[in-house]
N, C-alpha and C positions, 0 to 999 in steps of 0.2 A: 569073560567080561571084556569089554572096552577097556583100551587103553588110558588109565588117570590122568588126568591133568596135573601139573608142577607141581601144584599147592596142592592137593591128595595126596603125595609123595614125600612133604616134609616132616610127617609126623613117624610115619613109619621108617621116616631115614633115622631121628633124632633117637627114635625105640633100640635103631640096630645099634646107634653111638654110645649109648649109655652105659653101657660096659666099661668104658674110659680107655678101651685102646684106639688102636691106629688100624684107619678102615680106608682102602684102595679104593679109588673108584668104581670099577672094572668087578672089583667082589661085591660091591654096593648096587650096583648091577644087576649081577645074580640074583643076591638075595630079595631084591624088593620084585626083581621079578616073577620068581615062585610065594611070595607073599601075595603077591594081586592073582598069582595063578594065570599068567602070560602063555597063550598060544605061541609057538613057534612062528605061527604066521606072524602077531601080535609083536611080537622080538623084530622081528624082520622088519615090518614098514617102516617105509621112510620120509623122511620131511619131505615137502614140494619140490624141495630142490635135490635131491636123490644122495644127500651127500652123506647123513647120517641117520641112525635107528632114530625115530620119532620117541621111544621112549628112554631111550642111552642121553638124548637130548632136555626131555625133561625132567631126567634125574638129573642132568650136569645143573641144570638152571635151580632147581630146588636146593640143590646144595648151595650154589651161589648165595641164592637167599637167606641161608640159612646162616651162613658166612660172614652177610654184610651186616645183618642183625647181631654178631656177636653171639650166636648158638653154638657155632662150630668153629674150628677154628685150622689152615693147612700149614703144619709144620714145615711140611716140603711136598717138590710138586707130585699132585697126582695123589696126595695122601689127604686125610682129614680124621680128626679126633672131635670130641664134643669139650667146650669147656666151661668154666664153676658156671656163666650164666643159664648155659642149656642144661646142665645139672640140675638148678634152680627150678626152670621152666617144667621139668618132665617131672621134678618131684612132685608139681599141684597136681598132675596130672590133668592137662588139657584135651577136652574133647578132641579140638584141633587146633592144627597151626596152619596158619595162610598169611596172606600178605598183609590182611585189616590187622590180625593179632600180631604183626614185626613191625609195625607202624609205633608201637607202646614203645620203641629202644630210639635214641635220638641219632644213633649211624645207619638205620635203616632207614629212616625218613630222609636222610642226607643223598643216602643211595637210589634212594625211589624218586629223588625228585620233588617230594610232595613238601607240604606245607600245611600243618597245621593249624594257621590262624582260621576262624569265622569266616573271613571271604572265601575259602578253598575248600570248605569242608564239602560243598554240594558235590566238587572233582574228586574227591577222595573218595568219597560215597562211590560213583561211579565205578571208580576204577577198582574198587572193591567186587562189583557185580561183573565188569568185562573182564580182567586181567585172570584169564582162565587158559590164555596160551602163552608161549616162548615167545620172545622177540623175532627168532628165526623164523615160527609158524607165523605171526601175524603180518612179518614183509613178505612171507611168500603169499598169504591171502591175499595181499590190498595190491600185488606185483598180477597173479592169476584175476584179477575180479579186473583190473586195468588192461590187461590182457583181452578178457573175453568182450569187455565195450570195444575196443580200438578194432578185435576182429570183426564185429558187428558190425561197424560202421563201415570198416573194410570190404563186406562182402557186398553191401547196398549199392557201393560205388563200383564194385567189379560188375555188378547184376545189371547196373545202367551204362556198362561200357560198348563198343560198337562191335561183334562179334571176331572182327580181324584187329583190334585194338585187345582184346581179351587173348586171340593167337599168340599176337606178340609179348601178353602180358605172359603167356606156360613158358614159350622161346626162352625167356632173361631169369627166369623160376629156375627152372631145370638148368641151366647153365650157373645159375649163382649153388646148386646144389653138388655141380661137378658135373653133369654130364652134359654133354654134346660139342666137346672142344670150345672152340671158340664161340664171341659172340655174332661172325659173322659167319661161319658156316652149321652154328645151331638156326640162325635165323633163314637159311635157303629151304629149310628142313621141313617147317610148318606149308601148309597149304600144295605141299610138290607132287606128292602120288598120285591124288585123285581116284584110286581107289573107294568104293563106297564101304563105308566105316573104320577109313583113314583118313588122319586130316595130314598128318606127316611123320615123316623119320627123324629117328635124332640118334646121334651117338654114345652110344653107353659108357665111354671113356675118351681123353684124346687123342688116343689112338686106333679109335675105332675099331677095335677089335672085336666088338659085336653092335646089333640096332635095337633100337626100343622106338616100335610101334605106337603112335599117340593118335588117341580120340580127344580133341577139346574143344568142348560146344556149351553152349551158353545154356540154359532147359531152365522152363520154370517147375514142371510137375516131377514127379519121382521117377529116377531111372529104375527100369524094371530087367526082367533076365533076357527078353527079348532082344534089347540095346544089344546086352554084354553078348548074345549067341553071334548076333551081328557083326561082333567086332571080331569074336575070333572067326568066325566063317572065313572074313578079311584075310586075318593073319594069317589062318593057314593057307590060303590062296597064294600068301606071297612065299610061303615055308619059313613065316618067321615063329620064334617061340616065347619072345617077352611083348607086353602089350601094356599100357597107361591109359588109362579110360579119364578124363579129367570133365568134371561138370561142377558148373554154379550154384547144384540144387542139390540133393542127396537120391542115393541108392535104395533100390526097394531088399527088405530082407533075402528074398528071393536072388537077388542080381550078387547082392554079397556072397549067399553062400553058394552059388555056382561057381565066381572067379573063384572061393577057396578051394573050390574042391578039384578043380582044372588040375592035370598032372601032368601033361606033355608041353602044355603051357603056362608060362608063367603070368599072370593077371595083375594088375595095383590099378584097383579103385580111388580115386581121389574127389573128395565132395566137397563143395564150396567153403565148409568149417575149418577142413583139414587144410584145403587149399590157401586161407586167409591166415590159418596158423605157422603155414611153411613162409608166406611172404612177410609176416612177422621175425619168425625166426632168423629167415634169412636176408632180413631188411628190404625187402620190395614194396617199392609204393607208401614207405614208415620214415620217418625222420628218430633219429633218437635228441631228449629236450636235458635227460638227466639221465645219471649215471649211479649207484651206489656199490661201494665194492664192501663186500663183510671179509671180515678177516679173525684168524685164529692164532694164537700162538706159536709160534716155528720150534717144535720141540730140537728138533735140531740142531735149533740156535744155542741151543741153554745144555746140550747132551754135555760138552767138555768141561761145564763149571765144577 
């Protein structure tokens, strides 16, 4: 099965509390995970931002919830028990618990924000129907979907730039990546061979202790394997063994899996998505407008209390 969502998680957290001892995170964990019957794989993925198990994360948030409602209650950290009101709640036995049924307790409604007079209720409704992810999944959504506009519009303007203005644009890429030393001996690098299906050299580190071979050319239709035999025909002419193939338009299946399968030489394909995503990444051609840092508790901080 697919991983549950926060709120599919609070019911069978509350089932495992009802015992009335004291339940670890970390065991709470476990157990809801062979409860949903969680693949390995399942266990393993991770939020957008690679920093935790996607579902370690929506157990954290469920308990939170369950918490701010007065269902649960953490003695100490890391630890949680159920108390008289979540007693209460399990004895009617409820189909479910989610965020519409913790809205009934007036610390939960404190904590969600919400309000339930008549003019609010149409927003509570809503957020009944959307609030099916973490806080964490939904800045990493609305951060990836601002992402993939800003790349778009990114590559429109690379695609209408003037072919030696696009040179220079791979030159200040690949140097803000770490290679080719400086920016003025990366920049002698483009346009200097003259070799056909080289546009220039660049240094693999700053102290040049090896080269990387670069093709970067503007193309509207798909590069095909033809290109790529082309470019290493090149490279090996010159006895070189790394090569960067860089275009504004995408690779044909074909052109892919010949650089992969290349063994004497090493190949990186780079297409105008990936390209638009590295000059994000590493601020080329981007302004940054706003900033948000998430932060976590420093267990550390708290370890000698």
């Amino acid at each position: 099965m697919s991983i549950p969502d926060f709120q599919s998680i609070m019911l069978p957290l509350m089932q495992l509390a009802i015992n009335g001892k004291e339940h670890s995170f970390r065991d709470s964990v476990e157990y809801l995970a062979k409860f949903f019957n969680l693949s390995d794989d399942e266990r393993k993925e991770l939020l957008p931002s690679g920093q935790q198990p996607t579902f370690d994360n929506r157990v954290g948030w469920a308990k939170t919830h369950l918490i701010k409602a007065g269902l649960l209650e953490s003695p100490r950290r890391a630890i949680f028990q159920i108390t008289q009101r979540g007693e209460e709640v399990i004895s009617h036995n409820p189909a479910e618990i989610n965020t519409k049924f913790l809205k009934q307790f007036p610390e939960y409604v404190k904590f969600a924000g919400a309000n339930t007079s008549a003019d609010n209720s149409s927003v509570l409704s809503q957020d009944n129907l959307t609030e099916q992810i973490t806080p964490e999944e939904a800045l990493a959504s609305a951060y990836q979907k601002l992402k993939l506009a800003l790349a778009q519009d990114l590559l429109t303007l690379v695609k209408d730039c003037t072919p030696d203005f696009f040179e220079r644009l791979v030159v200040k890429l690949l140097v803000k990546m770490g290679y080719g030393g400086s920016i003025q001996d990366a920049g002698k690098a483009i346009g200097r061979s003259g070799d056909e299906g080289i546009d220039g050299i660049i240094k693999e580190d700053r102290l040049g202790l090896d080269a990387i071979y670069i093709q970067a050319k503007k193309w509207e239709g798909t590069v095909g394997r033809p290109e790529i035999q082309k470019f290493v025909g090149a490279l090996a002419g010159q006895g070189a063994k790394k090569g960067v193939f860089i275009t504004t338009s995408s690779f044909s299946k074909e052109a892919q899996e010949y650089a992969r399968n290349m063994k004497d030489t090493k190949i990186v394909l780079l297409d105008g998505e990936q390209l638009t995503q590295y000059m994000i990444d590493y601020n080329l051609g981007v302004s940054i407008i706003s900033q948000y840092e998430v932060k976590k508790i420093d267990s550390d901080f708290f370890a000698d209390e």
